[in-house]
N, C-alpha and C positions, 0 to 999 in steps of 0.2 A: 463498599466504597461507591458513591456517586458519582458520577459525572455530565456535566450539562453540558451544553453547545458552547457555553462563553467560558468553562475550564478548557475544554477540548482546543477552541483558539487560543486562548491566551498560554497553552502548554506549546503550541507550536513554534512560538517565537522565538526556542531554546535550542529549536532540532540542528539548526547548523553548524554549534559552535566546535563542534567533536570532528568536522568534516576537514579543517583547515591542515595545510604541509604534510598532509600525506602522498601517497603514488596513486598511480589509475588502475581503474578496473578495465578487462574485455570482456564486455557481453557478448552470449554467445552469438545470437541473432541479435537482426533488427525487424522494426516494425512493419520494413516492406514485403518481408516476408507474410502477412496477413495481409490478404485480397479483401477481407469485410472492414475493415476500419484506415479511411484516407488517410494517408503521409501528412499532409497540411487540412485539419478542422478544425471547422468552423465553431464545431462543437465545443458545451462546455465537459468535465469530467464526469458528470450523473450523467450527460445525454452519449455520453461514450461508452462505456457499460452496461447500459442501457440497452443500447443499438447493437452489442456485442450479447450472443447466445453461449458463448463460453463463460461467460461474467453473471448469468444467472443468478447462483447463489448466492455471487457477492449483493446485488440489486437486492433480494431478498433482507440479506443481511440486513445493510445497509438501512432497508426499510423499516426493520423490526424496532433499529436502535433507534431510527427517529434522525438520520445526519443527512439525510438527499439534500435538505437545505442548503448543508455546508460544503457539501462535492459540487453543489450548483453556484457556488458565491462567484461574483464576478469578481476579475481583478486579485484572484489569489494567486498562490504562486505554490503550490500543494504536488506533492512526489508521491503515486500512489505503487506502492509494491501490489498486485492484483492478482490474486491467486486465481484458479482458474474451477469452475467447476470439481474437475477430477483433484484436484487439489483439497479444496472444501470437502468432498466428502473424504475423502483418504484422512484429513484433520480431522474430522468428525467420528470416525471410526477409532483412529488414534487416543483420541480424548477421552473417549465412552459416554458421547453426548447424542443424543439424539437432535437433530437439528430443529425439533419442539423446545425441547430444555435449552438448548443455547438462548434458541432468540425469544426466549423469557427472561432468561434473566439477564436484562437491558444493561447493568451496570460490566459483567463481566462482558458481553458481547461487545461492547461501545468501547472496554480497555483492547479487546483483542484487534477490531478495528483499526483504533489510534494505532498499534504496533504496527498498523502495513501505512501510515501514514506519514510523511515529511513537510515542513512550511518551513518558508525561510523567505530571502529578498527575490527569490527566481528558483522556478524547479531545477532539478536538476536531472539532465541527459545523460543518458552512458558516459560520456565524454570528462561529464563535471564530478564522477561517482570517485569516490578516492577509499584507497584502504584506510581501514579504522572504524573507529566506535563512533555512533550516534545517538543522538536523543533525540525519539522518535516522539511524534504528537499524547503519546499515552503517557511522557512520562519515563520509561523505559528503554533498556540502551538495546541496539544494535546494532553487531561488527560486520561490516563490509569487509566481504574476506577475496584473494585475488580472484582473478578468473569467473569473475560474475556472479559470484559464492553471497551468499548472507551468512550468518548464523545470529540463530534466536537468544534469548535469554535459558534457555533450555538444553542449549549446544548441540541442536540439532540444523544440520544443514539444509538451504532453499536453493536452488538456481533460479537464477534470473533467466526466462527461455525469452524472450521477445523483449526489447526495450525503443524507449522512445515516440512513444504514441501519443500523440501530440494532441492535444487538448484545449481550450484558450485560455484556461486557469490552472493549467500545469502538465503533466506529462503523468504517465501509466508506462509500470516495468511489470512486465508478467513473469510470475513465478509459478516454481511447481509443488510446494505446499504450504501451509498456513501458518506463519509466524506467530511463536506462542511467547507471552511475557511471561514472568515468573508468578 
């Protein structure tokens, strides 16, 4: 399966319709708890992860698939669930990939990406996270579960450890491992 930059947007325009009448999540933390990344930036989402050494492999990532573009667009409104280094490799372990074979083969890496991804009319803040199932940028559903909880396509659980890192094309929720689609 392929995916380009302009399936990748045009999939995103679906992610919120699964968000609506449900209840709220409590994340556990918030983003003031991280001294390397300001409360209110300037920044857009690629110079946030970027600037961030925990976010490493996701930059890498990110790189391999060819989407800095799209973490850079001005004016989006994009919800990035961000695994975290220790995260990424714990996935990568999990998986039985080497993190060579992942970011070769573009098509699967570029789907597993889209599953840490949300677009919709405005990101959404801890505040705005509601229980239930979404349709995430890939295409693929996942459930916001209480208490700061995801679960993947795979029913395997993530925590949300930091949220609300604020961006000027959307928001960053740090997690602690890699959302996997079917």
């Amino acid at each position: 399966m392929r995916f380009s930059q302009l399936a990748i947007i045009t999939g995103l325009a679906v992610s919120l319709s699964a968000l609506s009448g449900c209840n709220s999540i409590s994340p556990q933390q918030s983003h003031a708890q991280n001294a390397s990344i300001p409360a209110k930036s300037s920044l857009n989402l690629w110079q946030v992860v970027q600037n961030d050494p925990d976010f490493s492999l996701l930059v890498e990532a990110v790189q391999a698939a060819g989407l800095s573009n799209v973490l850079a667009k001005p004016n989006a409104n994009f919800t990035i669930f961000a695994p975290t280094n220790a995260a990424f490799n714990a996935g990568l372990q999990q998986a039985g990939f080497s993190k060579a074979a992942l970011f070769a083969n573009k098509p699967l890496l570029t789907k597993i990406l889209g599953y840490h991804v949300i677009y919709g009319d405005q990101p959404l803040y801890s505040q705005d996270l509601k229980v239930g199932n979404v349709v995430m940028l890939s295409n693929d559903t996942l459930m916001v579960a209480p208490k700061g909880q995801l679960i993947d396509e795979m029913g395997r659980s993530t925590n949300i450890i930091k949220t609300d890192i604020a961006a000027t094309n959307g928001v960053i929720h740090v997690i602690d491992h890699v959302l996997m689609p079917q």
